[in-house]
C-alpha positions in Angstrom: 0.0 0.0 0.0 1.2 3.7 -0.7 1.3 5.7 2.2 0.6 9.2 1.5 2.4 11.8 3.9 0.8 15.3 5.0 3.5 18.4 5.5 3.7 22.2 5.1 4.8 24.6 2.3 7.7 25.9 4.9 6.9 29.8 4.1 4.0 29.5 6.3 5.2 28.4 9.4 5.2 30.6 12.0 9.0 31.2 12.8 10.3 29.7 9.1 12.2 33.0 8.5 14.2 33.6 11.7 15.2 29.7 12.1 16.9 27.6 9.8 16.4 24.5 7.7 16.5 21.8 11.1 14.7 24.1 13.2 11.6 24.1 10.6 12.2 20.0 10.1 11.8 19.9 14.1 8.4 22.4 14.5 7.0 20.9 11.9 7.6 17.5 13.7 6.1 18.7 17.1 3.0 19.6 14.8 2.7 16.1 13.9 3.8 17.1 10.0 5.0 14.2 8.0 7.3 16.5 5.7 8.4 20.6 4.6 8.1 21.7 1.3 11.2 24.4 1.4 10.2 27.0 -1.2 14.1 27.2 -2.5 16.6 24.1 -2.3 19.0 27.1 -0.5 16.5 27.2 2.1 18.6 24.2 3.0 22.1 25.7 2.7 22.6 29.0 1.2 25.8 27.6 -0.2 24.4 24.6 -1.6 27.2 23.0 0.8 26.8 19.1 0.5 27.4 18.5 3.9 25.0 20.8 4.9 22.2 20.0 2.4 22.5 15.6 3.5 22.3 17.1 7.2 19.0 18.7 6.2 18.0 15.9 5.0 18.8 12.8 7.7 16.8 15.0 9.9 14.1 14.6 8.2 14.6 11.0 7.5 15.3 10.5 10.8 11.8 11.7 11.7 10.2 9.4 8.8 9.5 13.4 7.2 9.9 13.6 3.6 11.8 16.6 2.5 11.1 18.7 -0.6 12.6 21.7 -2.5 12.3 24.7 -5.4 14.8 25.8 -7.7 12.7 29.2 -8.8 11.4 31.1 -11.7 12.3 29.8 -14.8 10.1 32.7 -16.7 13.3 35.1 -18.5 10.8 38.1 -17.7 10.6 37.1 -14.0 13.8 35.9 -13.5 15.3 39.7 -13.3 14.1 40.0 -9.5 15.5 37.0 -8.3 19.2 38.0 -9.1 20.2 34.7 -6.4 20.5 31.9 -9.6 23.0 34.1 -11.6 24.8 35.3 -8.7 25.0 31.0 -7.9 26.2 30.9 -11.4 29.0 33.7 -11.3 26.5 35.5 -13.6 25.1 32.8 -15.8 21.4 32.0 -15.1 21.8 28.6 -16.6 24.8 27.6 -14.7 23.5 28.5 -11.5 19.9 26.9 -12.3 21.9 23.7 -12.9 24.3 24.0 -9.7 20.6 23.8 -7.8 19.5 21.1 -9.8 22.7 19.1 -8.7 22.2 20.0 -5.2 19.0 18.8 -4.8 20.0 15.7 -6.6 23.0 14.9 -4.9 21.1 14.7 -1.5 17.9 12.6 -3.3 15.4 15.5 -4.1 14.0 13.9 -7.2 11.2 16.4 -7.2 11.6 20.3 -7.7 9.3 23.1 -7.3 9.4 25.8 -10.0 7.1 28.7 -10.9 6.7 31.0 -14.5 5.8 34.5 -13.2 4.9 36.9 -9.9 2.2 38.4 -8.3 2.9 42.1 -6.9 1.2 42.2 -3.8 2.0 46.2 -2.9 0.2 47.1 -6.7 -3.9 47.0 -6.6 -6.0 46.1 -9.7 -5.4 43.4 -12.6 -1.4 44.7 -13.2 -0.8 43.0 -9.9 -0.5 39.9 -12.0 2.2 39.3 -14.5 -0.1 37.9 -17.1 -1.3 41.3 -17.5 2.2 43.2 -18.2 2.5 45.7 -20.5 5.7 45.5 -21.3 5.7 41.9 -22.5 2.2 39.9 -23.3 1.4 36.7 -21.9 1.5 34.9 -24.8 5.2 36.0 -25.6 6.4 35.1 -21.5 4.9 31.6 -22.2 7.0 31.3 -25.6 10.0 32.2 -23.5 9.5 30.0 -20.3 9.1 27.4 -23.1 12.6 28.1 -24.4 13.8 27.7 -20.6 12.1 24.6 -20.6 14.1 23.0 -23.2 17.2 24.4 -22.1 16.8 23.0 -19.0 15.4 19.2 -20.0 18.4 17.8 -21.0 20.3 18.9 -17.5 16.9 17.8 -15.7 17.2 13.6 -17.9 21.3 13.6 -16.8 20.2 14.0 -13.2 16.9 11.9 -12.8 15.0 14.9 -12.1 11.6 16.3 -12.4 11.4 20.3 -12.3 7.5 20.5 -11.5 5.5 24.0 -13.0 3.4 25.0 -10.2 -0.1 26.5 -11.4 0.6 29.4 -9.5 -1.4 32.7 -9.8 -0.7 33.8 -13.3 -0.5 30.9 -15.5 -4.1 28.6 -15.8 -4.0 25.1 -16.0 -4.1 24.3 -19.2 -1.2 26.3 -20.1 1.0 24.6 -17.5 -0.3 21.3 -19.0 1.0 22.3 -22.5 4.3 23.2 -21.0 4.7 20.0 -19.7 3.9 18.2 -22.1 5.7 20.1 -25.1 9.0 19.9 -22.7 8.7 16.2 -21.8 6.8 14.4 -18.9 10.1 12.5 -18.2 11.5 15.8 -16.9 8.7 17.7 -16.0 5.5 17.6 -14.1 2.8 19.7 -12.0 2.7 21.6 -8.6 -0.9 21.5 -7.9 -1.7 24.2 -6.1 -5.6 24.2 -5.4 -6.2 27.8 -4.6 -4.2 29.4 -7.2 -6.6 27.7 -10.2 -9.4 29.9 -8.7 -8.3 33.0 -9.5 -7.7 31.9 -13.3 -11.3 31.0 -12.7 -11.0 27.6 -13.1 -12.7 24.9 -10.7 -10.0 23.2 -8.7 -11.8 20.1 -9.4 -11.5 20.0 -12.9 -7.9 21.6 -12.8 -6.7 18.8 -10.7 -8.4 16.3 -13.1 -6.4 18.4 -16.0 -2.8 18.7 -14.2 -3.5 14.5 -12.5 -1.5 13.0 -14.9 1.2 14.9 -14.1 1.0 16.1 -10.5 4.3 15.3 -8.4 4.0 18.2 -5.6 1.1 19.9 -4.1 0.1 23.0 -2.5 -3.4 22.6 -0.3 -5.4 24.9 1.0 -9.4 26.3 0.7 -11.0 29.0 -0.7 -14.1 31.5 -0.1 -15.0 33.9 -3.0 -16.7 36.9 -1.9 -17.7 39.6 -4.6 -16.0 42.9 -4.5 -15.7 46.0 -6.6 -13.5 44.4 -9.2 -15.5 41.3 -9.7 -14.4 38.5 -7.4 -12.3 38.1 -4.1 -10.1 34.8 -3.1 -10.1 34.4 0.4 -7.9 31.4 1.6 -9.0 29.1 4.4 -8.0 25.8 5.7 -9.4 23.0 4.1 -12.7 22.0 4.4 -13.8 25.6 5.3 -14.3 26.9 2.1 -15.6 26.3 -1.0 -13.5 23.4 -2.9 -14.9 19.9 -3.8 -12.3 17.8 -1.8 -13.8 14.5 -2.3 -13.2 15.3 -6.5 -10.1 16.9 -5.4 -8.5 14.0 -3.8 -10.2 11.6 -6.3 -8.3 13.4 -9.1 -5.0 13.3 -7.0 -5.6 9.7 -5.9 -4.5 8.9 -10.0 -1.4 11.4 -9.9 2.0 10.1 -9.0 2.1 13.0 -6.1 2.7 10.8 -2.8 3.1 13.8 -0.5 0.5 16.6 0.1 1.8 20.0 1.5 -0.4 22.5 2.6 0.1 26.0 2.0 -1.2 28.0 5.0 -1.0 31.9 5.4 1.2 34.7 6.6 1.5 35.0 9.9 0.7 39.1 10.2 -1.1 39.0 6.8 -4.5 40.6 6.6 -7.2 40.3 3.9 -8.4 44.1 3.6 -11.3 44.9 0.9 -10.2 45.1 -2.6 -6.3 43.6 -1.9 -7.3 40.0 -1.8 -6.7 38.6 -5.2 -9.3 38.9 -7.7 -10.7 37.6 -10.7 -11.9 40.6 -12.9 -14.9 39.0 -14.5 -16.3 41.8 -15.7 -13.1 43.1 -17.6 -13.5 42.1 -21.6 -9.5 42.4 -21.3 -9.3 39.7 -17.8 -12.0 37.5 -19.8 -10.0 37.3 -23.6 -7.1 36.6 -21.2 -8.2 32.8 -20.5 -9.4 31.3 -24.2 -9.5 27.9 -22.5 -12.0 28.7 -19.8 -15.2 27.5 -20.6 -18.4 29.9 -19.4 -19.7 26.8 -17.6 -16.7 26.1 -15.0 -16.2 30.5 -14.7 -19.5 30.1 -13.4 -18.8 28.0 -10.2 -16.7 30.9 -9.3 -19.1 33.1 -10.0 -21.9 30.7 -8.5 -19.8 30.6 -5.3 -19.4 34.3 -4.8 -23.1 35.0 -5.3 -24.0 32.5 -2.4 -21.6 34.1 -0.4 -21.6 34.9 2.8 -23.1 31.1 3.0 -20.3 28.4 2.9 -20.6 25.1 2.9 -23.8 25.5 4.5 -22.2 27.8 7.2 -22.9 31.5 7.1 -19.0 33.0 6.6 -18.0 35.5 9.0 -16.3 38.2 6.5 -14.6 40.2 9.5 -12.7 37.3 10.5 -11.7 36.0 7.0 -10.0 39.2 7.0 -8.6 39.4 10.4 -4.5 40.1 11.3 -3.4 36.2 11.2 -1.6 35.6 14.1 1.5 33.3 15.1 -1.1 30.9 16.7 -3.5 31.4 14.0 -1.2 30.1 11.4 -0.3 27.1 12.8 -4.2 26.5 13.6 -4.8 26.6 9.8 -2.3 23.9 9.0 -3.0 21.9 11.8 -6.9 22.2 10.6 -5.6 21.4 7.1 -3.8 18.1 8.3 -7.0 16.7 10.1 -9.2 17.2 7.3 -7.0 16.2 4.6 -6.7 13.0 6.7 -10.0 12.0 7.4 -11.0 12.2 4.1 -7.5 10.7 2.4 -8.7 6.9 3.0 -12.3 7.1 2.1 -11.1 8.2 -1.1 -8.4 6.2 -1.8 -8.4 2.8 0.0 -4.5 1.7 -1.7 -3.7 5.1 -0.3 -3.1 5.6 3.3 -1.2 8.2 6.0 0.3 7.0 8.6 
């Protein structure tokens, strides 16, 4: 029987950016986490030391935790503000790229996280998102991360590696599923993140039946859609608060060759004030042209969703406190409400498929 194990994304844990790599590896233990997604393999060692990065590792193992790690932006038009890869690369983006890549393999990370664009949190309205730069169209950073893509496969097939897209704010679901699959499965495969496909508009059901075939990493969390004056809010909340299918969810994930799930909580000190939460602009001509794939039918559980809000999951939704200043405490509560729901539901769904 597979056993499925149930971590965090580390950026979420209270504490994750004043400790280092064993101290996370050892909270998220006393939580009762089966494994830590670190966002960047230097997360681990910020010299990519081997020493180091094995350490890292054996205390995990040593726990029974599974260990996982990103390698960054492989979008050209993104890659500019993260200047860490070319500075690992003595000023070659590639080089450095590939000096991650044979970290993370050279301590058995066979999976790495990787992402195509950004989301500006400090700028309000649909320019927030990459997607909709000015400067360079979607369409044109896609044809470029593609180019990445193949400059990166053979380096990815030498090392045994996958280099997994995640469907992050930006990029819909089926565009990360043409990446993949014009790059190479054998090299590359999905982060599944199940909040982020709602602000493309998608239904996270149907995106994780899309991305299943090629899922290796997850990021889990909830959502509540509220309507605000742009169109629609995402609110995140732990799972099983919000509004996501997870019995089609899991289904979907039960037929991906992803064998740990990771949630993503929140910020400790974050707050959700009216109009920054992320948004889908429905009613923009421009934010609706923007998503040629999305069929009217699954835009309208978003929309269907928003309308019925503030009733959720036949709760009423307490809009003050979706909003509220997350605290230290808070944070953890969300993943530790996360865990317990993603594990009573994990074996009713998939009876090969257990936790421990």
């Amino acid at each position: 029987m597979t056993r499925i194990r149930v971590g965090t994304d580390s950026t979420k844990l209270p504490g994750a950016f004043t400790h280092d790599a064993p101290w996370i590896i050892g909270r998220a233990a006393e939580l009762g986490l089966e494994g830590v997604f670190f966002r960047d393999i230097g997360d681990l060692s910020a010299r990519l030391d081997p020493a180091e990065l094995q350490d890292v590792v054996s205390a995990a193992e040593e726990r029974g935790m599974y260990i996982e790690a990103g390698a960054g932006k492989v979008n050209p038009f993104a890659m500019p503000e993260d200047p860490t890869i070319r500075a690992l690369g003595d000023g070659d983006w590639l080089t450095g790229m590939t000096r991650k890549l044979e970290a993370a393999a050279a301590c058995g990370i066979r999976d790495v996280w990787a992402a195509t664009a950004n989301y500006q949190f400090r700028i309000r309205g649909m320019r927030a998102c990459d997607r909709f730069r000015t400067d360079v169209t979607w369409p044109e950073q896609l044809a470029a991360t593609a180019r990445v893509l193949r400059m990166l496969a053979p380096v990815l097939r030498d090392l045994g590696l996958h280099l997994n897209l995640e469907t992050h704010e930006e990029i819909s679901s089926f565009e990360v599923v043409r990446l993949v699959e014009e790059a190479g499965p054998d090299a590359f495969g999905v982060t599944f993140d199940s909040a982020n496909v709602v602000v493309r508009g998608e239904d996270p059901a149907a995106a994780a039946r899309r991305v299943a075939p090629y899922t290796r990493q997850t990021h889990l969390r909830d959502v509540v859609l509220v309507s605000n004056e742009c169109g629609i809010g995402r609110l995140v909340v732990p799972i099983g608060e919000g509004v996501i299918d997870w019995d089609a969810v899991l289904a979907a994930l039960t037929t991906a060759p992803v064998r740990n799930y990771s949630i993503e909580g929140v910020f400790p000190g974050m707050r959700e004030e009216p109009g920054t939460e992320m948004t889908l602009f429905v009613d923009d001509p421009q934010w609706r042209a923007s998503h040629p794939d999305l069929t009217d039918e699954e835009l309208a559980w978003a929309e269907g969703r928003a309308e019925a809000f503030p009733e959720v999951g036949g709760r009423v939704a307490d809009e003050q406190a979706l909003r509220a200043v997350v605290s230290d405490q808070a944070a953890d509560d969300f993943i530790l409400r996360s865990a317990a729901e993603l594990r009573s539901r994990i074996g009713a769904h998939a009876p090969a498929i257990t936790t421990s």
